[in-house]
Every structure is written in structure tokens, then in C-alpha cells.
MMTF fields as JSON, N, C-alpha, C and O atoms, coordinates in Angstrom:
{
  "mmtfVersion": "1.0.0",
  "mmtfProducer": "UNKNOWN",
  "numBonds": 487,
  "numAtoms": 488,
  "numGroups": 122,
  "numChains": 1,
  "numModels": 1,
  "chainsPerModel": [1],
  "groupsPerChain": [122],
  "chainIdList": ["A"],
  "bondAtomList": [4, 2, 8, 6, 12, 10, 16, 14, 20, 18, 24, 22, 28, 26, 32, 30, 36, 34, 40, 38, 44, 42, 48, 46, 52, 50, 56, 54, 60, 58, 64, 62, 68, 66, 72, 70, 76, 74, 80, 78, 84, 82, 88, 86, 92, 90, 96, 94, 100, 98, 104, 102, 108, 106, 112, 110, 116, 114, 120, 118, 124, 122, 128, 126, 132, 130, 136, 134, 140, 138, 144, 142, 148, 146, 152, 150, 156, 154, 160, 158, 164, 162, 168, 166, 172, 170, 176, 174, 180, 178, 184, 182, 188, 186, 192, 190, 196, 194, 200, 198, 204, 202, 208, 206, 212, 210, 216, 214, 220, 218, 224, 222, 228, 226, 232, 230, 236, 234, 240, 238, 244, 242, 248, 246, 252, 250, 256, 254, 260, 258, 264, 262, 268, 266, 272, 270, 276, 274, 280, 278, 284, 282, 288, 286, 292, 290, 296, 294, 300, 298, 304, 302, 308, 306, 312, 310, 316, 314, 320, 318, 324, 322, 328, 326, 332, 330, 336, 334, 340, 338, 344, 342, 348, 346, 352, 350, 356, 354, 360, 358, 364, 362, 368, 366, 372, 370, 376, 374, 380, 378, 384, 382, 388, 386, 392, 390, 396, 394, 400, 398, 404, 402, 408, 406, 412, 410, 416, 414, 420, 418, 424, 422, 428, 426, 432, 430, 436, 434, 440, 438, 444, 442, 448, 446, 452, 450, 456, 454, 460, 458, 464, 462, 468, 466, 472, 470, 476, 474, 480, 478, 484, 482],
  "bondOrderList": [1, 1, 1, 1, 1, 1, 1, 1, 1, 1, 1, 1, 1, 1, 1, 1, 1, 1, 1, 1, 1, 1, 1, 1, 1, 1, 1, 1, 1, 1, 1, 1, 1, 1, 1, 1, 1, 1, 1, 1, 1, 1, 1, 1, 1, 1, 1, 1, 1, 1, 1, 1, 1, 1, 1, 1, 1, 1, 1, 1, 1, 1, 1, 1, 1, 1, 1, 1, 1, 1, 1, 1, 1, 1, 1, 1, 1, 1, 1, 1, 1, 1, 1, 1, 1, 1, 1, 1, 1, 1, 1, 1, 1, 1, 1, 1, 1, 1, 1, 1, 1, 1, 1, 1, 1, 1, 1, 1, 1, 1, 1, 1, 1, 1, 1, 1, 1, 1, 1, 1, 1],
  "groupList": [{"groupName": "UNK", "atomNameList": ["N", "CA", "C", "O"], "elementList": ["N", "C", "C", "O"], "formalChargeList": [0, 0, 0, 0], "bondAtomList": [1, 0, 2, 1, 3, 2], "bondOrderList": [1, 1, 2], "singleLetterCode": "X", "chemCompType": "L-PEPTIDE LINKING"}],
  "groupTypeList": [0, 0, 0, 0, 0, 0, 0, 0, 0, 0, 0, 0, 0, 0, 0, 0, 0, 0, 0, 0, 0, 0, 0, 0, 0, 0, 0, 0, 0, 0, 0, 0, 0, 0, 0, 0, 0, 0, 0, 0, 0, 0, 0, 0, 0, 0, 0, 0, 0, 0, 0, 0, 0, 0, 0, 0, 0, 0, 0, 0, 0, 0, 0, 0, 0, 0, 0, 0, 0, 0, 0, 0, 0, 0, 0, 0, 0, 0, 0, 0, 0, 0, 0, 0, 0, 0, 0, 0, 0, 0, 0, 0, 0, 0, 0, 0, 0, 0, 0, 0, 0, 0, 0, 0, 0, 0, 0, 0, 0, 0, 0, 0, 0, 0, 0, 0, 0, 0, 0, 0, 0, 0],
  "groupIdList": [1, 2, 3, 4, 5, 6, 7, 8, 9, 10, 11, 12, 13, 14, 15, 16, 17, 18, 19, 20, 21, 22, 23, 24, 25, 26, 27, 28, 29, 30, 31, 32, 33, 34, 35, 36, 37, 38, 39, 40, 41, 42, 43, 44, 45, 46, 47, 48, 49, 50, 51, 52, 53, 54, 55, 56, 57, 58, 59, 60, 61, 62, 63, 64, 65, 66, 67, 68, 69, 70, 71, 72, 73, 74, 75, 76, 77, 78, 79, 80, 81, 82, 83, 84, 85, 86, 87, 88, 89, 90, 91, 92, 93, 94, 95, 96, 97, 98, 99, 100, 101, 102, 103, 104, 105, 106, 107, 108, 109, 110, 111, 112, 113, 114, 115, 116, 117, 118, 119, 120, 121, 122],
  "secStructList": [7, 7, 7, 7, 1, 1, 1, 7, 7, 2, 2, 2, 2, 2, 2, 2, 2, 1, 1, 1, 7, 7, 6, 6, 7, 5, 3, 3, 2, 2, 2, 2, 2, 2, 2, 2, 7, 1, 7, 7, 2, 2, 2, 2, 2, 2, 2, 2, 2, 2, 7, 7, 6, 6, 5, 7, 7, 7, 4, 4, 4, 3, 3, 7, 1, 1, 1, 1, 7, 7, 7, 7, 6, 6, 1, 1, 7, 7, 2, 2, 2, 2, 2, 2, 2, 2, 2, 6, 6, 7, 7, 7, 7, 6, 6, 1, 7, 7, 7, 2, 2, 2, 2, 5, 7, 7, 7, 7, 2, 2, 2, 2, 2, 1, 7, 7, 7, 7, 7, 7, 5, 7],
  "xCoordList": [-70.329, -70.795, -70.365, -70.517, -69.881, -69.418, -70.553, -71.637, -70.696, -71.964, -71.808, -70.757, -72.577, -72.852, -73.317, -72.802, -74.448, -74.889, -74.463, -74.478, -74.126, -73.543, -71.858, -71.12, -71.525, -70.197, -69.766, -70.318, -68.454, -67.462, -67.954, -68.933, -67.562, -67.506, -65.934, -65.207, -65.404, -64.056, -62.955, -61.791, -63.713, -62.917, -62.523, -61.425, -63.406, -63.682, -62.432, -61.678, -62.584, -61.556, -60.326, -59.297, -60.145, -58.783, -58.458, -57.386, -59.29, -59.076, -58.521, -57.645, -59.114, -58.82, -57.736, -57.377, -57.093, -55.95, -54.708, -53.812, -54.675, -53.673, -54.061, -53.968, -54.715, -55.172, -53.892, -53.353, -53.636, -52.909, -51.211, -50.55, -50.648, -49.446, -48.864, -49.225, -47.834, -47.361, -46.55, -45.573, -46.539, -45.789, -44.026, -43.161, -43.906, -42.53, -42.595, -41.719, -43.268, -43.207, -44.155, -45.035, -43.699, -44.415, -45.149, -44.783, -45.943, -46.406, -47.154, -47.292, -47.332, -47.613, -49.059, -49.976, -49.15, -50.756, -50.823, -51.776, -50.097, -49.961, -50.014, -50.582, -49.466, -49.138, -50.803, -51.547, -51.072, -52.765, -53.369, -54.254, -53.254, -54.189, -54.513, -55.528, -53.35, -52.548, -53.449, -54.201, -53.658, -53.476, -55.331, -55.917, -56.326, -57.59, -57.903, -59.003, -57.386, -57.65, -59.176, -60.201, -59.016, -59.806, -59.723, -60.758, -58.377, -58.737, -57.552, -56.639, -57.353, -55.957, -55.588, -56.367, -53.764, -52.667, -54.237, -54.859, -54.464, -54.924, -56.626, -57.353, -56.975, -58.275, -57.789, -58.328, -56.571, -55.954, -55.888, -56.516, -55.387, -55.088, -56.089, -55.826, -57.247, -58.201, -58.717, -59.0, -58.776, -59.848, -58.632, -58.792, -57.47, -56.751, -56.581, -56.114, -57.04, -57.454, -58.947, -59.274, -59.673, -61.023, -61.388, -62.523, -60.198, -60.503, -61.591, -61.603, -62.452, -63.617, -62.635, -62.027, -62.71, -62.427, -62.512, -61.777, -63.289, -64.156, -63.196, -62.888, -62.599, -62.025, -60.114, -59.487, -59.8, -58.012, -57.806, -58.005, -57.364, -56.37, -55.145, -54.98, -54.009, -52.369, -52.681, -52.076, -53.374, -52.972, -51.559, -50.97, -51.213, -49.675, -48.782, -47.569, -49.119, -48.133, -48.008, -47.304, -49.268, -48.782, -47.978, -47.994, -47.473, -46.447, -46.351, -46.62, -45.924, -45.61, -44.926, -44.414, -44.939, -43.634, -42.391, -41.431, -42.7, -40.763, -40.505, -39.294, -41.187, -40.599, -41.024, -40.674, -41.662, -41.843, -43.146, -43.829, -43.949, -44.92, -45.746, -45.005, -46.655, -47.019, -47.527, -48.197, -47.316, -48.133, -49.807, -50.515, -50.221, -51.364, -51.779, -50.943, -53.246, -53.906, -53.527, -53.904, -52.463, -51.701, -50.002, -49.262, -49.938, -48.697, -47.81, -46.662, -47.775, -46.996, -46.994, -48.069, -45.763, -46.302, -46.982, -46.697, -47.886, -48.461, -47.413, -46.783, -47.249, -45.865, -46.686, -45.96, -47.833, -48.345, -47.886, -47.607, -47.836, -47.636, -45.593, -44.84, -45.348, -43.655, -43.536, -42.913, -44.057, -44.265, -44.495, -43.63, -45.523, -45.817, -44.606, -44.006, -44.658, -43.469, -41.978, -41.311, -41.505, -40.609, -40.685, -39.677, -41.526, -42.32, -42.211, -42.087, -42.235, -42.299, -41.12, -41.041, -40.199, -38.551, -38.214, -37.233, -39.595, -38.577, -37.97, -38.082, -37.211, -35.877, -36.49, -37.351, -35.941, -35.654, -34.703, -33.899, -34.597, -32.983, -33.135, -34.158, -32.161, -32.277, -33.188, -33.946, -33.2, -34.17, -35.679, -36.501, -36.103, -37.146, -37.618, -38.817, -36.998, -37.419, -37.146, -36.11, -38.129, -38.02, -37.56, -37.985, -36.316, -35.155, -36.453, -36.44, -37.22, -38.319, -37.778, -38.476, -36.828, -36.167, -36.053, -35.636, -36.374, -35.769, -36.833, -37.197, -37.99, -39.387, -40.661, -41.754, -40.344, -41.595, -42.217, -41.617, -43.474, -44.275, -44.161, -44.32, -43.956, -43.458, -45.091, -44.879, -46.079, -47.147, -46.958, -46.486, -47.646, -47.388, -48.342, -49.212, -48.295, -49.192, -50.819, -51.938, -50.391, -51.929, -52.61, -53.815, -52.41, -52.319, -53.546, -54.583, -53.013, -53.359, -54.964, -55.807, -54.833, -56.473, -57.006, -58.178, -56.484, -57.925, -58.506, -57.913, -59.994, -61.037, -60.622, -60.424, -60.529, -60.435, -61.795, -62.879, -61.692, -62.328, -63.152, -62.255, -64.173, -64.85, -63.541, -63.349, -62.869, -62.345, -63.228, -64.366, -62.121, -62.609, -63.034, -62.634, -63.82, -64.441, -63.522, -63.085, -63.022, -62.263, -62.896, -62.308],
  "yCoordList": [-32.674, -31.375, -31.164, -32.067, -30.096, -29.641, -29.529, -29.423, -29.515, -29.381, -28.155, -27.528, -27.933, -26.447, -26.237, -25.376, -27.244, -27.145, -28.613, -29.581, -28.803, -30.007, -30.139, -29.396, -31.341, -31.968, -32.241, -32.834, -31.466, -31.977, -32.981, -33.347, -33.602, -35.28, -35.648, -34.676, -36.766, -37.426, -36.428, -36.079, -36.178, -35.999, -34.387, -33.871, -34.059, -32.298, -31.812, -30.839, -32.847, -32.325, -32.889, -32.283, -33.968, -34.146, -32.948, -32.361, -32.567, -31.17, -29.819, -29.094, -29.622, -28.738, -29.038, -28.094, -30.331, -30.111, -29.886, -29.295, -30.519, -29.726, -29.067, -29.328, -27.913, -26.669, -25.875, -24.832, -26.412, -26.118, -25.735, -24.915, -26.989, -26.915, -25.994, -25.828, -25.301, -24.234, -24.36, -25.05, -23.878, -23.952, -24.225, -23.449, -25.079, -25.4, -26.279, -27.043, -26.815, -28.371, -28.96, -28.595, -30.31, -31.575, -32.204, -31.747, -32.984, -33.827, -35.597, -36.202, -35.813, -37.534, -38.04, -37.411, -38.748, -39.044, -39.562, -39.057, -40.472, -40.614, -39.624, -39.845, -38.438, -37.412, -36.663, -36.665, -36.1, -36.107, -37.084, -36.603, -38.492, -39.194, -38.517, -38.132, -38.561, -38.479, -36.852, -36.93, -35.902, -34.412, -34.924, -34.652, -35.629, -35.98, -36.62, -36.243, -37.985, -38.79, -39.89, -39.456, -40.771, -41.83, -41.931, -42.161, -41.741, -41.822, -42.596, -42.586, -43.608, -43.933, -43.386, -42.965, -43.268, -43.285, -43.227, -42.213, -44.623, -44.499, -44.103, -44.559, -43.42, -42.925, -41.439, -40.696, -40.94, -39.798, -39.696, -38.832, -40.263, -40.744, -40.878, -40.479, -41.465, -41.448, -40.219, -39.899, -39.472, -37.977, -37.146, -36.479, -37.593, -36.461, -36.827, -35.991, -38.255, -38.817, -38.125, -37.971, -37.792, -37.117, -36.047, -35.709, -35.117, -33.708, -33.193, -33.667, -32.318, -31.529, -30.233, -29.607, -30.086, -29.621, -28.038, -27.253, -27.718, -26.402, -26.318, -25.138, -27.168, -26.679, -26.666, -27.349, -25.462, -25.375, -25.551, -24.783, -26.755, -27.927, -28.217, -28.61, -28.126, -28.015, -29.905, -30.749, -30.08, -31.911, -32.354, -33.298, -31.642, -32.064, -31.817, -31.839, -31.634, -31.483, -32.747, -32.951, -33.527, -34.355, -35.926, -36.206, -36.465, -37.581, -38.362, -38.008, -39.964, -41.165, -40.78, -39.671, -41.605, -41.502, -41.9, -41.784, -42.686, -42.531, -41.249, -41.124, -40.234, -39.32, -39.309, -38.418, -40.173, -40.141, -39.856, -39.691, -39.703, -39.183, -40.836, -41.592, -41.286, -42.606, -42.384, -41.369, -43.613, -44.18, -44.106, -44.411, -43.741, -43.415, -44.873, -45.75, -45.03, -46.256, -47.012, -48.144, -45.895, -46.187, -47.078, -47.722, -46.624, -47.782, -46.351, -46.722, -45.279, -43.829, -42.863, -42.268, -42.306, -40.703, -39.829, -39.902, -39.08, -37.949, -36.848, -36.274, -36.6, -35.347, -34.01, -33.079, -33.766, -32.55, -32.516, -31.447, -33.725, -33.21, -33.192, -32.805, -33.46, -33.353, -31.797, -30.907, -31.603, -30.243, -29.393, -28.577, -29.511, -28.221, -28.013, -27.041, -29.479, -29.554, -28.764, -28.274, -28.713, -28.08, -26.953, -26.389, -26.246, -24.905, -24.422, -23.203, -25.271, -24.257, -24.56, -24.166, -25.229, -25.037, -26.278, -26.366, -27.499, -28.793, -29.397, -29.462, -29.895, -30.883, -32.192, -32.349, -33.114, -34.52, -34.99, -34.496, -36.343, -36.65, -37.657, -37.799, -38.154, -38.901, -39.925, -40.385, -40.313, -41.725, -41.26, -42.09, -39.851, -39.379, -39.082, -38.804, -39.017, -38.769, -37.311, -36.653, -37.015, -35.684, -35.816, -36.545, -34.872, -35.493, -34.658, -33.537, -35.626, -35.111, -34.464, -33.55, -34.738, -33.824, -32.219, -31.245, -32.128, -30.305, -30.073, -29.292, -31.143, -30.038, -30.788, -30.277, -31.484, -32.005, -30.758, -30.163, -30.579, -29.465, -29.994, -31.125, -29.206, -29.487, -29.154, -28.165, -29.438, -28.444, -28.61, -29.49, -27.158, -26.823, -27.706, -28.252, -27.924, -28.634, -27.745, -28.238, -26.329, -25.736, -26.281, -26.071, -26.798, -27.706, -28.893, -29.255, -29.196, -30.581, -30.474, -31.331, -29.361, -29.337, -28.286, -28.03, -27.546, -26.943, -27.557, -28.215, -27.574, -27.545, -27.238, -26.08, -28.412, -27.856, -27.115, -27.541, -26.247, -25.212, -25.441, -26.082, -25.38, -25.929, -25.559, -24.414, -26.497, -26.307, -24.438, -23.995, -23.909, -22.749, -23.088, -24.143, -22.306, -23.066, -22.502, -21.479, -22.661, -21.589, -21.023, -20.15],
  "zCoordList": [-18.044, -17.593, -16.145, -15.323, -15.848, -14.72, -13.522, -14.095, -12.43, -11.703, -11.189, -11.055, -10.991, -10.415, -8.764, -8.051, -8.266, -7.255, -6.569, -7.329, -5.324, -4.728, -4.935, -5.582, -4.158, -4.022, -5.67, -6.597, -5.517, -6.971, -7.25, -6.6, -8.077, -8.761, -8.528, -8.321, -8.535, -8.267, -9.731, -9.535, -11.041, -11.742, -11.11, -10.901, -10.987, -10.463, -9.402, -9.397, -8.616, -7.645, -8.418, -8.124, -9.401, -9.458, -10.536, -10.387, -11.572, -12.045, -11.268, -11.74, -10.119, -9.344, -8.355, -7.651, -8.169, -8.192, -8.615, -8.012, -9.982, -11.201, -11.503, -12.702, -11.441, -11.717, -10.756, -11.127, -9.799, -8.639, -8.798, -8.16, -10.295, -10.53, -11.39, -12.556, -10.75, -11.458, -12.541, -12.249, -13.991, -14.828, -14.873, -14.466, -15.27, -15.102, -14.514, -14.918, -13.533, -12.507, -13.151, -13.931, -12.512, -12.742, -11.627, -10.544, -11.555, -10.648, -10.905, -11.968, -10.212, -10.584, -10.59, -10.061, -10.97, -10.939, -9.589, -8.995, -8.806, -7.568, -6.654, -5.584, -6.903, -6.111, -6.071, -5.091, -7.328, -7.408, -6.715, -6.007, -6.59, -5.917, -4.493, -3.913, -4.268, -2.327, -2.474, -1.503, -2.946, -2.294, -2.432, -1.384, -3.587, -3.622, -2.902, -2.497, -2.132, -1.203, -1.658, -2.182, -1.426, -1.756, -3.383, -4.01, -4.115, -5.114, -5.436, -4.61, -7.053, -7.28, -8.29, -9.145, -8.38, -9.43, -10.786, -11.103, -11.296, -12.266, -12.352, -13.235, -11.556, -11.794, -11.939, -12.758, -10.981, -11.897, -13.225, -13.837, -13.596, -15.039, -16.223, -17.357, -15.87, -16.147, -16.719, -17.873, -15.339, -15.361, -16.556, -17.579, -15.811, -16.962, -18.623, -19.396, -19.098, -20.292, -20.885, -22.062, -19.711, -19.947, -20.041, -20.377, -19.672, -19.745, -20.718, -21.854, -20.386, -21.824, -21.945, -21.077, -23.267, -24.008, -23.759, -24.358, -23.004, -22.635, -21.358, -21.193, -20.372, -19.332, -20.024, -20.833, -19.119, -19.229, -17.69, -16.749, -17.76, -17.348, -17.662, -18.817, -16.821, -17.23, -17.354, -16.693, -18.006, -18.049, -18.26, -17.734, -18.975, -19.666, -18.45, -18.662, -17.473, -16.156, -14.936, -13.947, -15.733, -14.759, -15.872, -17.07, -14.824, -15.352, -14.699, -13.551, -14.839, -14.331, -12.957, -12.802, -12.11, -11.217, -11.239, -10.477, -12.863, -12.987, -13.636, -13.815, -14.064, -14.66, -16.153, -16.928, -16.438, -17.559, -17.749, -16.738, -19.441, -19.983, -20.172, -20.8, -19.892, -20.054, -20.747, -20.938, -21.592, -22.902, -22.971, -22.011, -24.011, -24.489, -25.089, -25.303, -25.347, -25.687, -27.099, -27.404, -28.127, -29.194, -28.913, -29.657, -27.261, -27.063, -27.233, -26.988, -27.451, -27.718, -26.92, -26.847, -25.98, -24.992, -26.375, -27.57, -25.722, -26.177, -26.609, -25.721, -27.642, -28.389, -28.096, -27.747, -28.153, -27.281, -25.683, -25.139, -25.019, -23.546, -23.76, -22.866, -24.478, -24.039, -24.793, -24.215, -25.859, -26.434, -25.23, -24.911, -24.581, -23.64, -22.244, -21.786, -21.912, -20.826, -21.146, -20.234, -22.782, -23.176, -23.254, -22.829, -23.654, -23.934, -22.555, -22.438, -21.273, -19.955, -19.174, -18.011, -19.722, -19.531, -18.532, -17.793, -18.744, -18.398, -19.313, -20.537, -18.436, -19.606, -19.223, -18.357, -19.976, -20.241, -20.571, -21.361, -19.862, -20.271, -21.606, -22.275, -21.761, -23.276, -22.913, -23.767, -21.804, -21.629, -21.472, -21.087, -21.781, -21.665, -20.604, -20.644, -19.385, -18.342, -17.492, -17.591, -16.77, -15.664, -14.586, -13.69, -14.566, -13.308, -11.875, -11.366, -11.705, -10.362, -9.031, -8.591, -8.435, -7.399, -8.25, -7.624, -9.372, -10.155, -9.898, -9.018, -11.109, -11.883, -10.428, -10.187, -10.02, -9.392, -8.41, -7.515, -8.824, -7.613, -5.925, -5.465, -5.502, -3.802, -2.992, -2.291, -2.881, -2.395, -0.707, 0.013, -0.455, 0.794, 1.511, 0.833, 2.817, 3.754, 3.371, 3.233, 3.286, 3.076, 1.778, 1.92, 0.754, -0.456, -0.011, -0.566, 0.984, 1.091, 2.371, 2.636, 2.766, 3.604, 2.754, 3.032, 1.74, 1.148, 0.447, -0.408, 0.553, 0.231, -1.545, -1.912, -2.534, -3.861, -4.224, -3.825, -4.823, -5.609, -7.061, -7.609, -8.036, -9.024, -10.127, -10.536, -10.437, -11.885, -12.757, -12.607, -13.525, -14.211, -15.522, -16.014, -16.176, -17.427, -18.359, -17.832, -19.463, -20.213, -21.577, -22.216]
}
């Protein structure tokens, strides 16, 4: 459940920062860590494994820092997140990867001191 009154929760703000990435780019769970601060690579990862169902979250936008879609708890990338990544006009190369200098989100310095915002409910 989302909170309403008080400080985000750790997942909250990492929601509200891929909330941030614009269609067509990518970004890293690292890169989410860095813009959340006190948080890691895989607690990104985490929150974006946890998404509810009730919030729209570009989850499928974020990716490994090699470029790739990491494996799910079946040992398999998710064919929904390479589905959507295609659908908004990234490529992959045969080795499955996102050439990150193209699709990677660049965020501005203002990015990085705002104050994230409560995730939207959908």
C-alpha cells in the first residue's frame, strides 16, 4: 500500500524515479540507485520485481548495466519487458543487448535534487 501521509518508503521513491524515464530510453538499476541515494543496484531491482499491480510504472525500462534485460528467478529475461522495449523503438543487438550510449536516459542535474513525487495510482 502506498502511504499517503509521511516520507515515501525506499520502494516509493525508486518508483518515482522511473516514473521519470521517457519512452524510448533505458536506464539501469544502478543509475536508479545513484538518482535515490542510499539505495543499491539490487534493491532497485527488487522494488521493480515488486511493483503492485494498481501502480503504472515503465518497469520494463529499466535494464542491467550491460545493456541487457536480467534474468528473472526462472533463469529467463522477461519477453514482456523486451516486448515493450520494442514497442517503443529500442533495438537490440543479436547478443540481446541495448547499445546504452543511443537509448540510455541522460537526466538533467535538476533530476537529481528533486524531491521525488508519490508514484500515480493507475
Amino acid at each position: 500500500m502506498m502511504s499517503v501521509d509521511g516520507p515515501l518508503t525506499l520502494n516509493e521513491k525508486i518508483y518515482a524515479v522511473v516514473q521519470r524515464v521517457p519512452q524510448g530510453k533505458v536506464t539501469t538499476y544502478g543509475q536508479v540507485a545513484k538518482m535515490v541515494g542510499k539505495c543499491t543496484a539490487r534493491q532497485a531491482g527488487y522494488a521493480m520485481a515488486a511493483v503492485p499491480a494498481d501502480l503504472e510504472i515503465p518497469w520494463h525500462r529499466v535494464i542491467n548495466a550491460q545493456g541487457k534485460i536480467s534474468v528473472r528467478s526462472d533463469g529467463a529475461p522477461d519477453p514482456r519487458q523486451h516486448r515493450a522495449l520494442l514497442a517503443e523503438g529500442v533495438v537490440f543487438s543479436p547478443a540481446g543487448r541495448v547499445d546504452l550510449a543511443r537509448y540510455a536516459w541522460q537526466p538533467s542535474f535538476e533530476d537529481y535534487l528533486q524531491e521525488p513525487e508519490e508514484p500515480g495510482l493507475g
